[in-house]
N, C-alpha and C positions, 0 to 999 in steps of 0.2 A: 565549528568543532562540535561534535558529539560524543559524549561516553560509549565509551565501547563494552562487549560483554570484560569480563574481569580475565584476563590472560596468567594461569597458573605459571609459576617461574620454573616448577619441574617441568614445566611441558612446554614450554618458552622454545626454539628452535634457535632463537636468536641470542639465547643467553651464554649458550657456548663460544661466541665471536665476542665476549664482553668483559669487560672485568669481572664482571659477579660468576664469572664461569667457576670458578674452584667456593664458591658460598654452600652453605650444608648449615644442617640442623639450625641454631639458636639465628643465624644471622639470616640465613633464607627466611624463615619463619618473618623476624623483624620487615623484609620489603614486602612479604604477601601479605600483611594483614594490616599494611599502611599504603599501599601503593594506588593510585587512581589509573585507568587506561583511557586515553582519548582518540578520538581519529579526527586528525585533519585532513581538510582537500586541500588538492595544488593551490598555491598558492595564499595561503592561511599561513596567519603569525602564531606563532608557539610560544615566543615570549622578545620583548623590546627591548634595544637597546637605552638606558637610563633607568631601568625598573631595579627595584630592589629584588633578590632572587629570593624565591621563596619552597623551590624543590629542585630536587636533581630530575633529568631526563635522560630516560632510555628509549631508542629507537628499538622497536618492534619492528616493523616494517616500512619500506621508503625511504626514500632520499630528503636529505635539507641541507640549504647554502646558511650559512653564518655570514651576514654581510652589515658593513661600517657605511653610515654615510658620510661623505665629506663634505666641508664647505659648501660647495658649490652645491651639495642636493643629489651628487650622484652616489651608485652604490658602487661598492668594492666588495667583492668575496672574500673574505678572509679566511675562510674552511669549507670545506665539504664533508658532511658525513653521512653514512651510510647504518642497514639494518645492527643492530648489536653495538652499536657508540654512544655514548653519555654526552650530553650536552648542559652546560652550565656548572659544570664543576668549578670551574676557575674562580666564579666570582664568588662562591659559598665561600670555598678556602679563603680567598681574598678578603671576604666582609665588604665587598664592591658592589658595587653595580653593574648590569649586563655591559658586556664593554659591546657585543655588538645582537644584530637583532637576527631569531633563528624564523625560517621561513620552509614553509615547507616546496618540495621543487618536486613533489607528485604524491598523491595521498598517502598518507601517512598512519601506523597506528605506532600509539609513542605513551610508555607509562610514566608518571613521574611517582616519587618517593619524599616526601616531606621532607623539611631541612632537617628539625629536629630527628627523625629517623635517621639519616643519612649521617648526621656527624653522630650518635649513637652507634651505629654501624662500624665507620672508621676506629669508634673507641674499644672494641669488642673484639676486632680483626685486623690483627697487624699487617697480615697477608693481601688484604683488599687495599691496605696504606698505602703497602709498597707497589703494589699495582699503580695505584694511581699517583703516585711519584713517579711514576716510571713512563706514566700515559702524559704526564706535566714535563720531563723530560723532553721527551722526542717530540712535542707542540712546540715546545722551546727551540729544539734544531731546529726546526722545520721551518719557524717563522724567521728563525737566523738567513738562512738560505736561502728565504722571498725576497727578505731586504736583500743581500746581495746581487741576486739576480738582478732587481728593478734597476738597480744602481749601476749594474756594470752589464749585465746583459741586451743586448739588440734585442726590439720587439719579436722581433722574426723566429728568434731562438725563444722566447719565453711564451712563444706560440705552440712551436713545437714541444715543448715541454710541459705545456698547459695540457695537449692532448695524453702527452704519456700520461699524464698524471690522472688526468680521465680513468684510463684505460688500467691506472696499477687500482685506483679506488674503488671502480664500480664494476671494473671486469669490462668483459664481452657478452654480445650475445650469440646464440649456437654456433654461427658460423666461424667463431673466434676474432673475427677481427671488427666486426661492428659496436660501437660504444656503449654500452648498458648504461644510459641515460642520455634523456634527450634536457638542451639547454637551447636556451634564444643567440642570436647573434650579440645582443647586449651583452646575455648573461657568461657569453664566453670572453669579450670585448672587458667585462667586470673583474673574472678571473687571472684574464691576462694585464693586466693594468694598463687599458689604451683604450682607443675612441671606437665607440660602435663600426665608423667607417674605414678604422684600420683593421679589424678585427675580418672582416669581412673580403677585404683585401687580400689580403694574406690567406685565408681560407681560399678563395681564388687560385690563389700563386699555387699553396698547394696541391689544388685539385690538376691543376695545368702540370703540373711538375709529376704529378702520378703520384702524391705520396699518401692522398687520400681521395675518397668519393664522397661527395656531399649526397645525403639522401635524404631529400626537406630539411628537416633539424636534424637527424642523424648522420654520424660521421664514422665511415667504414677506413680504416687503414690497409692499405691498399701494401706501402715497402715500408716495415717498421726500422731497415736498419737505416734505411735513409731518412725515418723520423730521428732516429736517435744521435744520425750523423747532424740534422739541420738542428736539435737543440743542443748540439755540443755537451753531451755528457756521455762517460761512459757506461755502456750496459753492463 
């Protein structure tokens, strides 16, 4: 990790995809005159699961997986976020501890904002509250509907659905259908909650089947609606 030059919030690109999008006068003021910028590379820790938290973070630039380890020592993804998302809000609010550990998944420039700033912030702008109720909401659906899948979905389907979800998060690149992020066989194998060599499997199945092109780590979709038909949900 190195400090980065200091990234003004008016001139942030990434501020407008974020909560702080609607912040002005007294409250912008409060993150640029407390905020540090850092840049990690691939694969650097940003902060670890068990830690006491001690700033909020905003992604500037780059991808990071939020990943649990389990018993056994493996890791599990339990989020994915992208340029303009907050990471560690949860446990500020909570007064917890990191529940999991954020990793970067390709270099990264990422500000954080001191605690004390941060719940200052909240107390100043009711507007950012409700934002972030709101951002604590739809993490809540969201995790609701992992668990269900694990529990009653076939891997095969929460493969296919691992991809869309790829594809709704980080987009495409030019061509439209290629994945705007590259992940390991593990780290897809992690997302979808199964063993490295089912994960890979199945990527097989679907390259055979026509509904994607493997291109090294990169995964082109090839027929989306027969993706959407093999994770059984509707578009």
């Amino acid at each position: 990790m190195k400090v980065n030059k200091r990234i003004d919030c008016d001139n942030c690109d990434s501020r407008e995809k974020s909560i702080f999008c609607e912040l002005k006068g007294e409250s912008l003021d409060i993150i640029n005159s407390s905020k540090s910028c850092n840049y990690f590379k691939k694969g650097q820790i940003i902060f670890s699961e068990g830690f006491q938290p001690m700033a909020l973070y905003c992604i500037n630039s780059g991808k990071v997986k939020l990943v649990q380890l389990g018993d056994n020592g493996r890791e599990q993804i339990v989020r994915l976020k992208k340029e303009g998302d907050i990471l560690g809000y949860r446990a500020l609010l909570s007064g917890e501890k990191y529940f999991a550990t954020a990793i970067a998944l390709e270099d990264c420039s990422i500000c954080s904002i001191p605690k004390e700033q941060f719940f200052k912030l909240l107390e100043n702008d009711t507007s950012l509250a409700l934002q972030l109720m709101k951002l604590l909401s739809q993490n809540l659906g969201k995790a609701e509907h992992k668990i269900t899948d694990l529990a009653q979905k076939p891997v095969r389907e929460r493969m296919a659905e691992a991809i869309l979800f790829l594809k709704e998060t980080y987009g495409t690149e030019e061509d439209g259908k290629t994945l705007n992020v590259v992940l390991t066989r593990e780290e897809i194998a992690n997302l979808v909650g199964t063993a490295t060599e089912t994960a890979i499997r199945l990527l097989s199945e679907f390259k055979s089947d026509s509904i994607i092109e493997l291109q090294l780590k990169k995964i082109k979709i090839l027929d989306y609606p027969k993706l959407v038909k093999t994770a059984h949900i509707i578009d």
